[in-house]
Every structure is written in C-alpha cells, then in structure tokens.
N, C-alpha and C positions, 0 to 999 in steps of 0.2 A: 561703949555700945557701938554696932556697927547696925546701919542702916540698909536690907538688901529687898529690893523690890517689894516694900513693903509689909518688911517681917523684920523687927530688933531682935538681932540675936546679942549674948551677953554670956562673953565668955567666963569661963572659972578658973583658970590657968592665964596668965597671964604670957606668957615667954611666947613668943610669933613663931609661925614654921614647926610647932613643935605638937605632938599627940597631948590632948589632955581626957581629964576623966568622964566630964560633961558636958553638955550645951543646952544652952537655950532659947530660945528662939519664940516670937510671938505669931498666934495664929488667932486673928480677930481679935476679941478682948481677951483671950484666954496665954496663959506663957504655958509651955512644953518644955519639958527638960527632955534630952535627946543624950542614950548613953549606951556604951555599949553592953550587949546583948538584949536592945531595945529589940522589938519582933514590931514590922507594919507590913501591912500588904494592901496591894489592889487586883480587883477582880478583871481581867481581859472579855471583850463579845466574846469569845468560845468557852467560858466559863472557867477559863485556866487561870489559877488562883496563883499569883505572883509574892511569896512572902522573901520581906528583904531583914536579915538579921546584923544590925549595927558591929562592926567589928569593930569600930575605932571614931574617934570627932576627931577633928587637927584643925588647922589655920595652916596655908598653903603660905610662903614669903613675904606675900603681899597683905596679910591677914584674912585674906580671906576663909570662910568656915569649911568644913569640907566633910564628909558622913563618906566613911571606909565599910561594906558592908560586902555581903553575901548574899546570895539567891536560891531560894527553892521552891523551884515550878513542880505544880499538882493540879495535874489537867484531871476532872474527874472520870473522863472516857477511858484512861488508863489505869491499870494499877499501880505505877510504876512513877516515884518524883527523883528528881534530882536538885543538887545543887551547882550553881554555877557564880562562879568571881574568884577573888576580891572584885568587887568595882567602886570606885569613888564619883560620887557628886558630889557637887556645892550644896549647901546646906539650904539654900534657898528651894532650887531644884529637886533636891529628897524631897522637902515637904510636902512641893506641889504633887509631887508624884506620886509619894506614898502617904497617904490621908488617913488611911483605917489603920488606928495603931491596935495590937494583939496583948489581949494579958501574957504575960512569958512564961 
C-alpha cells in the first residue's frame, strides 16, 4: 500500500513503471476503484463543465500512482465541446480535483 497525502492507494498490478488495469485509492471511509474509461468531472464559476475520461492508471519509477486521462470542456453558452489531452496527474491530485464521478 502506498500512503499519498492522506489517501491509500492499492495497487492491482504489481510490476513498477508499468500501465495496469485498476486502482484504488481511499477517499474518507470509502475505497474507489479508478479505471479506465472511468468519466469524473467538476464544474468551473462560468458553469463550464469539465469532464476528464481515464485512459490509463500506471506507477511512474518511483511508484508512484498516476491517472492518464482526457478532457471534454461543455461550456453551456456554447453549442459547441471539445476534447483536449492526453494529460496525466498523480493519482492523489486527480482525486482532489476531480470529485464527481459520472455513471459511463
């Protein structure tokens, strides 16, 4: 188990450095499994709805977690979304960031 700013993540894949299938990770008393084609988003002040779609979980050399993902911005004033990445965060950082996870 790794220990990251107060969230146990618990990997399923053991091998370091390398893409695996799932993650875990704890948020309060509750554990989340984080996998790809997971959907979360958060909402921006101008009501632009941020959804980030999991492409991949890995462990970076060091072991650390890491969420490979996608973006598609849906500003309601528009008609018009796009997507924008790949981008990667730390697995601790997804979390905090993206909080409202989406049925897929």
């Amino acid at each position: 188990m790794l220990h990251l700013k107060g969230k146990t993540a618990g990997l399923f894949v053991n091998a370091r450095g390398s893409e695996r299938s799932s993650m875990l990770f704890k948020r309060g008393r509750r554990m989340a499994l984080i996998k790809a084609g997971d959907l979360f988003s958060r909402t921006h002040p101008d009501r632009t709805v941020e959804i980030a779609r999991v492409l991949a979980v890995s462990t970076d050399g060091y072991g650390i977690p890491h969420i490979r993902y996608e973006i598609k911005f849906h500003r309601p004033q528009r008609s018009n979304s796009f997507f924008e990445g790949p981008r990667v965060l730390a697995l601790g950082t997804f979390a905090d960031t993206y909080t409202d996870r989406l049925a897929a």
